[in-house]
VEXBASE-742014 format. One record per residue (C-alpha): residue in one letter; x, y, z. Coordinates in steps of 0.001 Angstrom, whole numbers, padded with zeros to 6 digits. Each point is the difference from the previous one (the first is absolute). Layout:
a|X|Y|Z $
...
//
This chain:
x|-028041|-069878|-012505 $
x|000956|003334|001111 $
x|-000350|000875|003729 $
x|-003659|001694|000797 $
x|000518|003894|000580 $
x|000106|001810|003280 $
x|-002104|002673|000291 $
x|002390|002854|000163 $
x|000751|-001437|-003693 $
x|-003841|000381|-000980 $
x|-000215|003168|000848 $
x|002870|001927|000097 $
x|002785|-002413|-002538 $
x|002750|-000040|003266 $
x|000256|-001925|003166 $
x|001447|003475|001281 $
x|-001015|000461|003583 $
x|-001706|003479|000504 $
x|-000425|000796|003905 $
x|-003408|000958|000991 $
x|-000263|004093|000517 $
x|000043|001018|004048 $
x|-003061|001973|000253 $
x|000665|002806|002998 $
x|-003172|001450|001866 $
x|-000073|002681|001943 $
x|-004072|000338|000517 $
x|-001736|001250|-003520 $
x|003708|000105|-001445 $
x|001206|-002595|-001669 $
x|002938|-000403|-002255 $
x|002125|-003420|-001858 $
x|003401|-000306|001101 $
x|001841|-001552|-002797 $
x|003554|-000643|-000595 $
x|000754|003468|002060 $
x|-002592|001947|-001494 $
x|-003359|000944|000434 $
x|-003485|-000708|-002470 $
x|-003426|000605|000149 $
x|-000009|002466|002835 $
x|-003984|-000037|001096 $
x|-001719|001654|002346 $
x|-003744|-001323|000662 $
x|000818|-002281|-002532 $
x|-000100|002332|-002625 $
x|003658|000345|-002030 $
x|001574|003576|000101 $
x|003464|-001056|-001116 $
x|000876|-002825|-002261 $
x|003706|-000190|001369 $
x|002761|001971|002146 $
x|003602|-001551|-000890 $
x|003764|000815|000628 $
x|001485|-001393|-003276 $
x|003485|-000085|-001182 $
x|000662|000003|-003962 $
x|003045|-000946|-001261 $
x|001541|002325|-003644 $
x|-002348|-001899|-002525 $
x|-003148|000444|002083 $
x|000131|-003568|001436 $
x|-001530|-000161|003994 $
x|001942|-001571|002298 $
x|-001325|-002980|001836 $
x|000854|000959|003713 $
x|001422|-002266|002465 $
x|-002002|000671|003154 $
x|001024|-000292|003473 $
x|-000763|000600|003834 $
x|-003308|000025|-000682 $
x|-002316|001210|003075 $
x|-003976|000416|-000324 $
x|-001510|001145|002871 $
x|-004106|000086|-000056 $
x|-001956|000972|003042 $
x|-003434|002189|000487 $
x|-000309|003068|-002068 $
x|003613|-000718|-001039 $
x|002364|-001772|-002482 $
x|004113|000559|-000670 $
x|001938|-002006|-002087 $
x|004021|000658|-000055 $
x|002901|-001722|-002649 $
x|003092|000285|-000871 $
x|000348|-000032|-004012 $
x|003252|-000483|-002386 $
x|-000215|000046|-003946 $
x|003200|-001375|-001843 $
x|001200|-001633|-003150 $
x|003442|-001392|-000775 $
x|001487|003645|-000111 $
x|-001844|002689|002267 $
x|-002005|-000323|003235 $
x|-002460|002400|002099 $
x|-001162|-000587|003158 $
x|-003216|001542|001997 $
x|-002024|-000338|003410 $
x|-003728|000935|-000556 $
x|-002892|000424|002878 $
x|-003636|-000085|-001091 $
x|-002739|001248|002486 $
x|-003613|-000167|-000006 $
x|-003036|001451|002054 $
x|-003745|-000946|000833 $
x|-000506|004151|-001118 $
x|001454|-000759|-003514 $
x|003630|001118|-000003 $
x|002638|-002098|-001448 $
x|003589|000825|-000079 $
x|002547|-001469|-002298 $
x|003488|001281|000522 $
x|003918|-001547|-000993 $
x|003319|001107|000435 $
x|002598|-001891|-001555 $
x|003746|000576|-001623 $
x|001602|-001643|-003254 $
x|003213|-002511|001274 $
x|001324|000576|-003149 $
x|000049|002330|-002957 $
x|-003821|-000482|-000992 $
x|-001225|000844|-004107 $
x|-003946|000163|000579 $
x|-002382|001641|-001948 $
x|-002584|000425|003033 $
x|000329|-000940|003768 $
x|-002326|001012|002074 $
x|-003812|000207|000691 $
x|-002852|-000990|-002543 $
x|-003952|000858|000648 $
x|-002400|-001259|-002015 $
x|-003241|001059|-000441 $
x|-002761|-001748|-001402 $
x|-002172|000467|-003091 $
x|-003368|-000964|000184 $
x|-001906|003190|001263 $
x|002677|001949|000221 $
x|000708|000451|-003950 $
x|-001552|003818|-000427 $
x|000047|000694|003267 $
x|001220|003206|002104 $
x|003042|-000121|002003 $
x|001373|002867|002106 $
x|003772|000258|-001110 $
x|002320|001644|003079 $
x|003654|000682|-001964 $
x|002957|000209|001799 $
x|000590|003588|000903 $
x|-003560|-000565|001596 $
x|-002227|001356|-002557 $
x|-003138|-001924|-000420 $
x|-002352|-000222|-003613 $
x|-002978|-001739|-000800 $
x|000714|-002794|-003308 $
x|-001128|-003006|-000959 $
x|000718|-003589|-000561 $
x|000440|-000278|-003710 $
x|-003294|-002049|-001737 $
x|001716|-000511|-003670 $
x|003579|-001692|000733 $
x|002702|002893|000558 $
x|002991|-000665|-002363 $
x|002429|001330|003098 $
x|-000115|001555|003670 $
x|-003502|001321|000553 $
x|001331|001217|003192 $
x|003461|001176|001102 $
x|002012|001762|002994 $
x|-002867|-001757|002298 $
x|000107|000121|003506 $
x|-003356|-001383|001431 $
x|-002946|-000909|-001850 $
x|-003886|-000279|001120 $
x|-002862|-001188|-002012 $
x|-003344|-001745|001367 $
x|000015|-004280|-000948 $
x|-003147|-001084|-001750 $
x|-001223|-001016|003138 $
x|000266|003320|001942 $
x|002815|000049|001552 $
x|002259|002756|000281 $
x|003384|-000879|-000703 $
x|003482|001867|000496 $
x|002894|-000974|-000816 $
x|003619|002112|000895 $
x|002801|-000822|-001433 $
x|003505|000487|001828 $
x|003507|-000325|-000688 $
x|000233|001292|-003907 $
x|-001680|001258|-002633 $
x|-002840|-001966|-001424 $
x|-002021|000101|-003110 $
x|-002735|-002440|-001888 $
x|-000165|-002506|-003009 $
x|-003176|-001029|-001392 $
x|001113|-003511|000384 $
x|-003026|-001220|-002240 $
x|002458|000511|-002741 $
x|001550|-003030|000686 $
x|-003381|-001440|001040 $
x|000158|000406|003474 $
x|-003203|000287|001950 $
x|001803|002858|001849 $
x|001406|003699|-000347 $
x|003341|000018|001472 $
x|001289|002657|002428 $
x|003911|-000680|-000014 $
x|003227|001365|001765 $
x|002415|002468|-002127 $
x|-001196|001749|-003332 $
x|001171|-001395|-003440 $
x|001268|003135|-001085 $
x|002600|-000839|002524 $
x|003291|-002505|-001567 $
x|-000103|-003488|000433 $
x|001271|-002528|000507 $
x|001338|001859|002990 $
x|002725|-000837|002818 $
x|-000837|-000464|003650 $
x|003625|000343|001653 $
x|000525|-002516|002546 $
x|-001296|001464|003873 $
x|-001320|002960|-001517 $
x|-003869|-000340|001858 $
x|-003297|-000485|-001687 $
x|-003354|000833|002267 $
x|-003409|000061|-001018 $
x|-003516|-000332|001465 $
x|-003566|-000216|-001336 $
x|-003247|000901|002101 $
x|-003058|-000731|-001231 $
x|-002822|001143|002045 $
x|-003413|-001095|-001043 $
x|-003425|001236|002052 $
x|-003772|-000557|-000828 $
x|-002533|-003199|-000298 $
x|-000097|-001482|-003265 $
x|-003057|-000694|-001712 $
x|-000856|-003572|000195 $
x|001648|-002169|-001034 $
x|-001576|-002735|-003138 $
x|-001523|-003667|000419 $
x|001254|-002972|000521 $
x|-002056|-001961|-001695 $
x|-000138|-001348|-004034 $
x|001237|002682|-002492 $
x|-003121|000778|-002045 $
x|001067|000209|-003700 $
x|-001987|000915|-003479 $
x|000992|001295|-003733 $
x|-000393|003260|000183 $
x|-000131|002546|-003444 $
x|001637|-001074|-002962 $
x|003435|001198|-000417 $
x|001122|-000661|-003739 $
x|000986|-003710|-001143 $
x|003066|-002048|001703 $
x|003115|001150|-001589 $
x|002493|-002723|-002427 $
x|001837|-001688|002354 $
x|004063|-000462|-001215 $
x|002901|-001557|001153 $
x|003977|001713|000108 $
x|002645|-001821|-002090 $
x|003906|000277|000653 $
x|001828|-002133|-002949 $
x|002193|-001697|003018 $
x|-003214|-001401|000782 $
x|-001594|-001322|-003537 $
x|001707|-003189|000271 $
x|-001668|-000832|003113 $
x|-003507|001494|-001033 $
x|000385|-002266|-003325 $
x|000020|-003389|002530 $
x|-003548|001223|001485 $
x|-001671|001024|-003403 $
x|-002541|-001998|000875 $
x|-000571|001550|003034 $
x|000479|003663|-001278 $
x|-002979|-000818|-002991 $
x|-001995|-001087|002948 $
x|000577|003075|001814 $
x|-000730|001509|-003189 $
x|001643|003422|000645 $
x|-001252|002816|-002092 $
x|003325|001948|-000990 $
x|003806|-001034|001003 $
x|002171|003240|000851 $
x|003148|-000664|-001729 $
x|003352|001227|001368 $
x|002782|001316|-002010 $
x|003071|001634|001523 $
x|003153|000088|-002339 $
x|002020|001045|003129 $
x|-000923|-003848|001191 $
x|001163|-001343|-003552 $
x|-003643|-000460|-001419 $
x|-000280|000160|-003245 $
x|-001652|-001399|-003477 $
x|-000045|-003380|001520 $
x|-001597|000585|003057 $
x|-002749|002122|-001473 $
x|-000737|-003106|-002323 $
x|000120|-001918|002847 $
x|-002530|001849|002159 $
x|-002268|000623|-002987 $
x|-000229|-003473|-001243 $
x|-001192|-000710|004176 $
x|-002535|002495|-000577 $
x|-001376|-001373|-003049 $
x|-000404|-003667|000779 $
x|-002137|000223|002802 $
x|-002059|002788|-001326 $
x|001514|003165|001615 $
x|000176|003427|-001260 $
x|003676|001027|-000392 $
x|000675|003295|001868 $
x|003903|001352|-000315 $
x|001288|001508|003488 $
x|003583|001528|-001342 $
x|002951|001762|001583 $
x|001360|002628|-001899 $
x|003829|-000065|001634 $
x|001184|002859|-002676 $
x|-000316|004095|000723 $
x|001272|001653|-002584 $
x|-000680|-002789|-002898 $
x|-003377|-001181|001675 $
x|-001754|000730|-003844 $
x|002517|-002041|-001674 $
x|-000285|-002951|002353 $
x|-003722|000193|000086 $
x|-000139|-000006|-003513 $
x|002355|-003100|000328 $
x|-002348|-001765|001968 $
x|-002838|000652|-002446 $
x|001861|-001596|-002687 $
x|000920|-003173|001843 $
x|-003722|-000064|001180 $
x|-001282|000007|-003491 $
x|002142|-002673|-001238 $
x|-001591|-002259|002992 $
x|-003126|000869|-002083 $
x|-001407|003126|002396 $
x|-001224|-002622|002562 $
x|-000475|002761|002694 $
x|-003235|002090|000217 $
x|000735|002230|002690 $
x|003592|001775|000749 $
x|001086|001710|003284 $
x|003440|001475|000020 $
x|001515|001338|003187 $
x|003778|001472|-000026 $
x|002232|-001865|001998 $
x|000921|002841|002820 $
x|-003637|-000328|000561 $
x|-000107|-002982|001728 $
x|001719|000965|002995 $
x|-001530|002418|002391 $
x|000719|004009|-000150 $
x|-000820|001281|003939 $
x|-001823|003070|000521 $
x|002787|002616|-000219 $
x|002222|-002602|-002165 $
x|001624|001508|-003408 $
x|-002007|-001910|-002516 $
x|002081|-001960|-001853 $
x|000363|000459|-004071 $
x|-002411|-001322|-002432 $
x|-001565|000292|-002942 $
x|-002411|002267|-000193 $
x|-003540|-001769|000272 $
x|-001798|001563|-002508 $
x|002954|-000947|-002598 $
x|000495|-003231|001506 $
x|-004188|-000836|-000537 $
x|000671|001489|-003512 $
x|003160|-002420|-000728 $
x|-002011|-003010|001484 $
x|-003157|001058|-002306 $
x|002048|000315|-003427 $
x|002212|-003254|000543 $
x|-003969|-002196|000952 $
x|-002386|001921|-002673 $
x|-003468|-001576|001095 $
x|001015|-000819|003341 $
x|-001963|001334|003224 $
x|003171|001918|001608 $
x|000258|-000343|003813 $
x|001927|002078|002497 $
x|000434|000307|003690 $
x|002336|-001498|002707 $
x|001445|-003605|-000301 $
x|000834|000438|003792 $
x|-003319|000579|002244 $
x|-002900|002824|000033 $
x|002322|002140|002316 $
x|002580|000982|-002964 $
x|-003167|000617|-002491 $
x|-001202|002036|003030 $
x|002771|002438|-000299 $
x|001003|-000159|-003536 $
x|-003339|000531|-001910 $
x|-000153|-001527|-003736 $
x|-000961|002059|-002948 $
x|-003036|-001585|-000356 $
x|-000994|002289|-003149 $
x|002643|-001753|-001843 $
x|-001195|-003786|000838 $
x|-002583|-002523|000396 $
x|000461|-001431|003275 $
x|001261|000304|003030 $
x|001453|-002738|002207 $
x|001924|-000394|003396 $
x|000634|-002901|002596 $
x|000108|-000934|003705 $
x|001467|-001561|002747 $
x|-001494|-000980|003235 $
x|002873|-000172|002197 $
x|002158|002681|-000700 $
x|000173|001506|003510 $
x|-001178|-003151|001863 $
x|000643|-003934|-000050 $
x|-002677|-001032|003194 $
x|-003376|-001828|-001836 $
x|-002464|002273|001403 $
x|001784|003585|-001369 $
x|-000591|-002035|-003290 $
x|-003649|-001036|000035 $
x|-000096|003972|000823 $
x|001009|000845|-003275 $
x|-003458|-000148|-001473 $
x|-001307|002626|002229 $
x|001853|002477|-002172 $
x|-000539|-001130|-003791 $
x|-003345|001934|000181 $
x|002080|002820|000194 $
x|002753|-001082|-002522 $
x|-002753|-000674|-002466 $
x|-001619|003190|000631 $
x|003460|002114|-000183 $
x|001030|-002120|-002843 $
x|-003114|000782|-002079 $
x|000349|003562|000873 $
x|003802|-000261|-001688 $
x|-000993|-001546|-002871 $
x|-002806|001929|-000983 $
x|-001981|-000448|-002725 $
x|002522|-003129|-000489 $
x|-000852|-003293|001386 $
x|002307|-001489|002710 $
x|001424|-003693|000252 $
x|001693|-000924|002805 $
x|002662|-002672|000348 $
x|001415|-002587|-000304 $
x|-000324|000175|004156 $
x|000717|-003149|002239 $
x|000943|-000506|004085 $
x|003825|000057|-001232 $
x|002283|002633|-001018 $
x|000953|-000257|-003990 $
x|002270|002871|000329 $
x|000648|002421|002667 $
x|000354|003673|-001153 $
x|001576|000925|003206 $
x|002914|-002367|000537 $
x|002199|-002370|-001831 $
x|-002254|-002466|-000170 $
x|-002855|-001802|002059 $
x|001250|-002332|002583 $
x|000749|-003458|-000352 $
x|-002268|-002072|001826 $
x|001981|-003381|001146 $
x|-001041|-000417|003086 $
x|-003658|-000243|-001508 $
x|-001143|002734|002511 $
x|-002430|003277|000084 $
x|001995|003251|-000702 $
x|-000615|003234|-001589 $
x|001416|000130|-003344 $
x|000069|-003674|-000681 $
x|-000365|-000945|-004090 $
x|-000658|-003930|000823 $
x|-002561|000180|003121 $
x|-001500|-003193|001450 $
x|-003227|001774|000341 $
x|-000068|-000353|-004031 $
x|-000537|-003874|000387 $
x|-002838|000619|003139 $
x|-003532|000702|000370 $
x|000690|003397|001334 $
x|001606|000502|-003758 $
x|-003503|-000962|-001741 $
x|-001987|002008|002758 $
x|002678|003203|-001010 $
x|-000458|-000354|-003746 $
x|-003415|-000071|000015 $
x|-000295|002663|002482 $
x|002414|002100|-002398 $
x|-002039|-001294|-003395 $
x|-003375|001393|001492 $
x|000777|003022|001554 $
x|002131|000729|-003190 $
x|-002988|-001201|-001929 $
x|-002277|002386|001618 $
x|002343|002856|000391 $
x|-000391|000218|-004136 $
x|003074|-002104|-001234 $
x|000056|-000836|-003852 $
x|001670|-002541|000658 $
x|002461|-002084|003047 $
x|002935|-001875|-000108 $
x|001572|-002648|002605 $
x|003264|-001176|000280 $
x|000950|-002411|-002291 $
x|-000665|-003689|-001224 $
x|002574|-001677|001839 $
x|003020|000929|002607 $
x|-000288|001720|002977 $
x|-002850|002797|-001192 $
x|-002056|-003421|-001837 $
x|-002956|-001881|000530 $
x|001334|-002972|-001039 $
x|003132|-002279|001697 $
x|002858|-000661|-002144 $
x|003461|-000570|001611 $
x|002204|002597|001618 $
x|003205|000591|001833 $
x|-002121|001421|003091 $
x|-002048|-002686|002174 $
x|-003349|000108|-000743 $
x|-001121|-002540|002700 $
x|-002508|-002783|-001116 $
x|-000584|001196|-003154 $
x|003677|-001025|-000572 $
x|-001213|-003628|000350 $
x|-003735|000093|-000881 $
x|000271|002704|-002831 $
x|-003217|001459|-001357 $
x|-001736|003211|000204 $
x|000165|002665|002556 $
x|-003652|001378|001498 $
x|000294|003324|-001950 $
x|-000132|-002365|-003165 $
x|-004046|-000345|000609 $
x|-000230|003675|000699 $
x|001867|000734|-002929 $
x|-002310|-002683|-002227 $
x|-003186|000852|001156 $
x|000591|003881|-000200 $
x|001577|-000237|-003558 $
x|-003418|-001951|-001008 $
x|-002393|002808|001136 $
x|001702|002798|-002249 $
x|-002704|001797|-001374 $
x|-002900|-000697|001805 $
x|-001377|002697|002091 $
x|001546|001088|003055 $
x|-001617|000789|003459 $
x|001359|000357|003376 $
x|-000684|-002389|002612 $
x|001856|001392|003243 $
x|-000463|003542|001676 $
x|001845|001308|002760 $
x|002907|-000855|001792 $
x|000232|-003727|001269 $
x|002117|-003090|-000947 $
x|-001964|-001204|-003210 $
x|000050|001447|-003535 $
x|-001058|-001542|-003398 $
x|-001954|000973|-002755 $
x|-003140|-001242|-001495 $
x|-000767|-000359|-004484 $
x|-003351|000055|-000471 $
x|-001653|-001967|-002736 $
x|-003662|-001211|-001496 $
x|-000310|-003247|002219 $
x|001491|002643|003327 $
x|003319|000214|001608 $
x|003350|-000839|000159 $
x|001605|000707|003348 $
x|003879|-000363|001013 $
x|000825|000986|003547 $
x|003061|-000134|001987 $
x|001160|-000017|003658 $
x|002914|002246|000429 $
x|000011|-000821|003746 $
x|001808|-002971|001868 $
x|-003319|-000343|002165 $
x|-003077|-001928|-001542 $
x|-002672|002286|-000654 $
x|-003943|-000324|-001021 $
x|-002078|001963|-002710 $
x|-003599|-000298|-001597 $
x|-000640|001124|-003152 $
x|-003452|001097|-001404 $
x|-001546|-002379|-002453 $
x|000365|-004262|000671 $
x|003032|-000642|-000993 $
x|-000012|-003213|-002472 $
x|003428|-001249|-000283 $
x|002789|000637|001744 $
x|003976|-001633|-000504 $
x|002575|000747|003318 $
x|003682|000653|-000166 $
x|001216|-000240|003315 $
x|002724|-001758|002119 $
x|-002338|-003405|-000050 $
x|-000136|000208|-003426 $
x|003564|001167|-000843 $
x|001491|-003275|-001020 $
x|-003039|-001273|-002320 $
x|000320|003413|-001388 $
x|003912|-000192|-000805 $
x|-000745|-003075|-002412 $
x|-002815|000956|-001476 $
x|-000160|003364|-002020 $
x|-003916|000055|-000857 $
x|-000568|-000706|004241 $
x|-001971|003247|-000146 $
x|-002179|-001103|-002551 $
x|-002079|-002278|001844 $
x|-002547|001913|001440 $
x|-002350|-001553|002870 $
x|-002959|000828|001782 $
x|001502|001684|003022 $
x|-001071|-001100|003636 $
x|-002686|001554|002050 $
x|000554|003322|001897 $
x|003080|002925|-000415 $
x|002061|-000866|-002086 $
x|003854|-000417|001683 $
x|003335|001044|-001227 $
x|003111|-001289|001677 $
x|003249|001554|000636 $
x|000856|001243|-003515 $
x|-003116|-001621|-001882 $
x|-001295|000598|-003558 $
x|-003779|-000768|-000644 $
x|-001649|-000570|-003665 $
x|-003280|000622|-000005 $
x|-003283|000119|-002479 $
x|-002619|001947|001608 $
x|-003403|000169|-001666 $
x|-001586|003382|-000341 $
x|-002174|001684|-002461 $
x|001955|000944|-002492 $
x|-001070|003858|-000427 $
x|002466|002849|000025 $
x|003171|-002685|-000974 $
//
């Protein structure tokens, strides 16, 4: 029998260690101190920033993990400073830094570093990173003071800016949704902003040195960096919400739920053959089906995937990488042929060049392609009767700033990642803050097109700007990672559904997750990598019943079921005999919520019912009258619920 497991496995897939944050007080100001850096600056309680950090990047965009020393926290009335020493290095290059962080009862905090490289030091940014963040600040004004002083009124962008919304930036002062005033000067170099919701941040990003500037760059060993950031914040913020049960009904219908699909790489087929069972049971909607001839896929493979597709009931969709420039037509038209001799099995075909899937930075030559229109025109003679997709393989941030042709298709599609900036769990529960705001910029790209998004999981499948995503032996939470523990937890099924409603809501025609198996699955199946427990016990991961019971309400109408900010989201599908309700807790604390109307049935996924759940794949099908009072989510918990109501306006 396989050992019971811990419950850093239940919820987060790793026995990793993660150090509780250092919160510093100095009066109403409050801030995290966290591996050197600073998050969830409050004052009153009330957030004004979402993070003030001194990173160090290395040439592919990769953040170093700092070794931290001499560390000194000193706390007394009215008063907090915390002082480090700081020292970034790999195998070939090494930079060093001392940092001082000071905080007042009156709201000023003070974040300053000076450090030196040891050695000859490639980075493509070192330095200071603000971030501000989104909720009720989206829209909002912002004074703007430049750096020969000049000051300008502007706004933080509502619909997702494709570059910098801001640039040469020197301070910057808006009022927090609470009422606080809040400045922030910026010392040391020249700063400018990212709308970091691109990447599905719940932040925009004020960072040190512009883009338009080379990188990687060289930091010459001695040669001094200083910089500081003061923030000064002043006012009383409104007051702050209760503490009690989250109140929760369906509000106004919002469309139906979207198909639910699954991604497909052939490497993977074998594997997602040995859980066919499991995959019909999951009954996925539509399998995305790779093909890159650069990767040596080919007639085979196509077979392969498409013959997947069809025994367990899935729509066929072709994702393919066009690798030629000049003879794109010709090897289009290739693939057409070879398609029709596997009998046409695919119904919808996205093409994407290959230069496409790595990233093009503001100010960047864009690489060569084929030109869209002509490459949507190939793709449409070589699948007559197909519905003809384009986009971005690589996430919403590339279809952000290179716009499809979307008179010359049928659809437009894109993907995500959660942790392209960040590894830590909460910056990824964060995530769904901003797919309102993906949905609603993605909608706005596509227009009068419909939009699918995906396939989207925790894990990287490709990385468009480096080599590759990092390899992940150590079985540990970093940024970039393609096989993540959190893929196997609870905080994996409380992400996906997050994602699959807000996605849902935001107007998707349809979403796609990971894959079947391997480290973007649902499903176990043997790997190189440790996947701890499940190596032993097998089974399915907790996204599998998010994944199931999703893919079974396509169709039925959809309604919201959380407003406002707060750790739960879900969705409700209303239907003659009332509602079906899925909520998630994206927070590691338990929390409480009511909804309107007695609920009926209810089925938990939660770390007590994690191991029950592994072995069984219909666990979430066996609803039970729920106990009296609120009902409670733990750490990372997924509720199934039948609610009665009257059935008017579903």
């Amino acid at each position: 029998m396989s050992p019971t497991p811990s419950r850093a496995l239940r919820l987060f897939g790793t026995e990793e260690e993660v150090a509780p944050p250092r919160i510093l007080t100095a009066g109403p100001l409050t801030a995290e101190f966290e591996a050197g850096n600073l998050r969830y600056i409050r004052m009153g309680g009330a957030e004004v920033l979402r993070a003030v950090s001194f990173i160090v990047r290395d040439p592919d965009w990769g953040t170093y993990a700092p070794a931290l020393s001499d560390i000194a926290v000193a706390e007394e009335e009215g008063r907090f400073t915390v002082t480090y020493t700081a020292r970034a290095a790999d195998g070939e290059q090494a930079f060093a830094w001392t940092a001082r962080i000071e905080g007042t009862a009156e709201g000023r905090l003070t974040f300053s570093a000076r450090g030196a490289a040891e050695t000859p030091f490639l980075t493509n940014r070192t330095g200071f990173v603000i971030l501000h963040p989104i909720e009720g600040v989206a829209g909002a004004p912002v004074e703007i003071t430049r750096t020969d002083g000049t000051v300008e009124e502007g706004r933080f962008p509502l619909i997702i800016d494709p570059v910098q919304p801001m640039m040469d930036l020197r301070r910057l002062v808006h009022t927090s949704p609470q009422g606080l005033r809040v400045s922030c000067l910026m010392e040391g170099d020249t700063y400018e902003m990212e709308d970091q919701r691109n990447w599905t941040d719940a932040s925009y990003k004020t960072y040190v040195r512009p883009l338009a500037l080379p990188w990687p760059y060289r930091l010459e060993p001695g040669e001094a960096l200083e910089q500081a950031i003061t923030v000064e914040v002043s006012g009383t913020p409104s007051a702050a919400a209760g503490t009690g049960p989250i109140t929760l009904a369906p509000g106004p219908r919002a469309g139906v739920v979207p198909p639910l699909g699954l991604g497909l790489q052939p490497e993977s087929v074998a594997a997602s053959w040995e859980a066919e069972v499991l995959l019909r049971g999951l009954a996925p909607a539509h399998l995305v089906c790779h093909h890159d001839p650069r990767r040596g896929h080919d007639g085979t493979s196509l077979a392969a995937q498409a013959g997947l597709a069809r025994a367990i009931g899935a729509e066929a969709w072709l994702e393919a990488v066009v690798a030629s420039v000049d003879g794109f037509e010709a090897e289009i038209a290739a693939l057409g042929e070879t398609v029709r001799a596997l009998g046409a099995p695919f119904e919808t075909v996205l093409t994407s060049p290959a230069p496409d899937l790595k990233c093009t930075l503001p100010g960047s030559p864009w690489p060569a392609t084929p030109p869209a229109t002509a490459l949507a025109a190939a793709t449409r003679e070589a699948f007559p009767g197909k519905r003809i997709g384009g986009g971005m393989f690589s996430y919403f941030t590339e279809l952000n700033r290179k716009r499809p042709p979307v008179e010359a298709l049928d659809l437009v599609s894109f993907t995500t990642c959660p942790q392209v900036h960040a590894g830590d769990d909460r910056s990824l529960t964060e995530t769904i803050e901003a797919l309102p705001a993906v949905a609603r910029s993605a909608a706005a790209i596509a227009r009068p097109l419909p939009f699918a998004v995906g396939p989207s999981a925790i894990g990287m499948r490709d990385n468009p700007y480096g080599a590759a995503p990092k390899d992940n032996p150590r079985n540990i939470r970093q940024a970039m990672n393609r096989a993540d523990p959190r893929q196997r937890g609870l905080i994996g099924a409380a992400w996906t559904l997050g994602y699959f409603a807000e996605m849902a809501l935001g107007g998707a025609s349809a979403v796609a997750f990971g894959e079947p198996t391997g480290p973007l699955g649902a499903i176990h199946a043997a790997s190189e990598l440790p996947q701890p427990w499940y190596d032993e016990a097998g089974g399915v991961f907790p996204l599998y019943h998010v994944l199931r019971g999703l893919s079974a309400l396509t169709g039925r109408p959809l309604h919201p079921v959380v407003t406002g900010p707060g750790p739960l989201r879900g969705l409700a599908a209303g239907g003659a005999e009332g509602w079906e309700i899925w909520l998630a807790n994206l927070s590691a604390a338990p929390v409480e919520a009511v909804l309107a109307g007695p609920v009926t049935g209810l089925a938990r996924l939660d770390a007590e019912s994690f191991v029950p759940a592994a072995a069984d794949p219909a666990f979430l099908d066996r609803l039970a009258p729920p106990p009296p009072g609120p009902l409670a989510l733990d750490a990372h918990a997924v509720l199934r619920l039948h609610v009665t109501t009257p059935s008017e306006g579903t």
